[in-house]
C-alpha atoms as one frame of an Amber mdcrd trajectory, in Angstrom:
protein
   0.000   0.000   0.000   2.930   2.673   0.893   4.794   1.890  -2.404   2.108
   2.441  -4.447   1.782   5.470  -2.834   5.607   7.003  -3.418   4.929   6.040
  -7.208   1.976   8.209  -7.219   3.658  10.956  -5.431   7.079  10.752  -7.040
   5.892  10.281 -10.911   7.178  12.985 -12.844   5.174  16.144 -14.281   5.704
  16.090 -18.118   4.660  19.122 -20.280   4.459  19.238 -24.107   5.848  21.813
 -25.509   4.547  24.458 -27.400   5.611  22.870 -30.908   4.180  19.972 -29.377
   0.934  20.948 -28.342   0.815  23.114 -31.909   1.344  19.660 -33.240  -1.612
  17.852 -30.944  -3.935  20.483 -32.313  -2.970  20.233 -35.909  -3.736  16.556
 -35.573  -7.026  17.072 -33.751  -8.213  19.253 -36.561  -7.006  16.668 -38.878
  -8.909  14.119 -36.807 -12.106  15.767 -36.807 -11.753  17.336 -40.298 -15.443
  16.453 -41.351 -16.738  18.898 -38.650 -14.064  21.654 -38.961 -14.018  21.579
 -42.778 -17.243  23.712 -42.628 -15.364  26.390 -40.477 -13.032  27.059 -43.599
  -9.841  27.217 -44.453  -6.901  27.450 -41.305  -5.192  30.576 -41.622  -3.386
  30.860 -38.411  -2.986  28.904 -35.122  -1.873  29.910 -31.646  -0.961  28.566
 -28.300  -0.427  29.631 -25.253   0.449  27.431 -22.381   0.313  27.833 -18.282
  -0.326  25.850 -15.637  -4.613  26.206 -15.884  -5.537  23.073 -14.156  -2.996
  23.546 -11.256  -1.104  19.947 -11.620   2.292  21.381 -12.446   1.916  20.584
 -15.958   1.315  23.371 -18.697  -2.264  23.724 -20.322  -2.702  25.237 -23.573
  -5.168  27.797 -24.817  -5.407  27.596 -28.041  -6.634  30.454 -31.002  -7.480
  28.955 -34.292  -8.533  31.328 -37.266 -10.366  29.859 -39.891 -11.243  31.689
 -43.191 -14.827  30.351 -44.766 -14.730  32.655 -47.978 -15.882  36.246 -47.906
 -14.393  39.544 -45.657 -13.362  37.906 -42.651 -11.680  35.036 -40.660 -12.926
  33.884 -37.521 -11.426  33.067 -34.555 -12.205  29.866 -32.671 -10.987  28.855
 -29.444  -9.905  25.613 -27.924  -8.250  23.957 -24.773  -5.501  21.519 -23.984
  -5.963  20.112 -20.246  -2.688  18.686 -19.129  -4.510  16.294 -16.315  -7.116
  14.960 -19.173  -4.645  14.741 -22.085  -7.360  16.156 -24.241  -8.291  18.714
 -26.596 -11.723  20.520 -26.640 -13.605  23.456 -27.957 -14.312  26.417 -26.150
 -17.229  28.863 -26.599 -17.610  32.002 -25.089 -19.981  33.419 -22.362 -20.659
  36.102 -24.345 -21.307  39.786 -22.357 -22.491  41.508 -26.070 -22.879  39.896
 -29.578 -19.933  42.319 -30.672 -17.974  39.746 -28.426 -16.137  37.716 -30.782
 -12.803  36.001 -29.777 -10.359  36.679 -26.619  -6.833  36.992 -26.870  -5.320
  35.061 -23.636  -1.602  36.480 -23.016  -1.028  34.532 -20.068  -2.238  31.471
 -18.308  -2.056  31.301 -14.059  -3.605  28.888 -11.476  -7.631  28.802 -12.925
  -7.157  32.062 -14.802  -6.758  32.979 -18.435  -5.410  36.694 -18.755  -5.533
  38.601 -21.809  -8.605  40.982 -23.695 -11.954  40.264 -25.566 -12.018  41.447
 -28.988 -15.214  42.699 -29.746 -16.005  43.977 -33.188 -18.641  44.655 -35.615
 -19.455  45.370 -39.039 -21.995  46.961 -41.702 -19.823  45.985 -44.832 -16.630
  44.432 -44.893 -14.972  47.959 -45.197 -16.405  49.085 -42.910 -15.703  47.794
 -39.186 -15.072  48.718 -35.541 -13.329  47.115 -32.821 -12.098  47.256 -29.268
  -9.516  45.282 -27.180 -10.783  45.139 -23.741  -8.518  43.891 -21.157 -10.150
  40.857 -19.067  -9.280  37.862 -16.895 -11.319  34.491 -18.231 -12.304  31.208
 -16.633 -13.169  27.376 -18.326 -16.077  25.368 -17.257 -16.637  22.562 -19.354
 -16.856  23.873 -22.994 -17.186  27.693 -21.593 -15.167  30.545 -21.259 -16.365
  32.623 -18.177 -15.789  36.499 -17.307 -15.903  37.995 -14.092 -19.530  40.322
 -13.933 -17.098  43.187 -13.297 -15.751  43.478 -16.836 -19.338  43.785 -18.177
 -19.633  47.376 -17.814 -16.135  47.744 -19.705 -17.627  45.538 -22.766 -21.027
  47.931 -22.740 -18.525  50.636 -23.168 -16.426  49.305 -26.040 -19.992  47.829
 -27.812 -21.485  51.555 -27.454 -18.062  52.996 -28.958 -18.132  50.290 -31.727
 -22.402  51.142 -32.237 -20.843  54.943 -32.567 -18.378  54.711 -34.729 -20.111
  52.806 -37.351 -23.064  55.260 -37.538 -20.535  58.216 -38.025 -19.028  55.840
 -40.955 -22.279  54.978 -42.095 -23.376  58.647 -42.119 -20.115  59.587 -43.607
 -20.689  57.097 -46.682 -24.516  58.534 -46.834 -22.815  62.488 -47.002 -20.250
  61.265 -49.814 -23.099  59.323 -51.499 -24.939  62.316 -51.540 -22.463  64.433
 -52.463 -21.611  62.590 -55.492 -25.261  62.268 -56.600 -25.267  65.925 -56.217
 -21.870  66.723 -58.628 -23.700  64.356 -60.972 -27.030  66.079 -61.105 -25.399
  69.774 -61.693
């Protein structure tokens, strides 16, 4: 009974690195193609690893951007858990619809650190985004925000609302403009 406990207790902590955890989720894309092949093409693919799940081992927190054809690529997220030796998709908790991706910068004991993008568009030239600096949590398949950052992401959705009606209105001036040089 006491040796099996001083394995336990003495087995080693081994971390992938970062190639190698870029490598698990290349494979796990590969491995569940059929599903991801409707989220486009891969453009990009990031990790960033910390000790998440607290067992000495680094976690990854992956950012995968997939292009599907037309103006933009979209982000999706996705977690490595050292103690589960598994890959899974994240969604977000979302505060506001503008609320599109997170950027994690660094990962501590249960906390991802790092911003929420949020963004939004009327055409694909013309768009509006925010960085708004955040700490995250994963339950399950969610990312998780502290209620006190949800007054920060009303203020970055009501700049983004702003500043495409002054482009919007700014297109309508020009637009009118021109129609009136034409009609002279």
């Amino acid at each position: 009974m006491k040796n099996e406990k001083v394995e336990e207790e003495s087995k080693p902590i081994v971390s992938l690195s970062k190639k190698e955890a870029l490598d698990r989720m290349k494979a796990f894309l590969k491995d569940n193609r059929k599903k991801y092949s409707d989220f486009g093409e891969v453009q990009d693919m990031s990790a960033v690893g910390g000790n998440y799940s607290k067992d000495g081992a680094l976690d990854y927190f992956y950012t995968v951007d997939f292009y599907p054809g037309g103006d933009f690529i979209y982000p999706s997220h996705f977690f490595y858990e050292s103690d589960q030796d598994k890959i899974r998709e994240l969604s977000i908790n979302k505060a506001t619809d503008f609320m599109k991706s997170i950027d994690v910068k660094e990962i501590i004991e249960g906390k991802l650190i790092g911003s929420a993008n949020l963004w939004n568009a009327f055409s694909g030239e013309h768009v509006a985004w925010r960085s708004v600096n955040a700490e995250f949590t994963i339950d399950g398949n969610k990312i998780y925000f502290d209620n006190k950052y949800i007054s920060k992401f009303k203020k970055g959705e009501k700049e983004i609302a702003s500043e495409l009606k002054k482009m919007e209105e700014d297109m309508m001036n020009e637009s009118d403009a021109y129609n009136s040089e034409l009609a002279e």
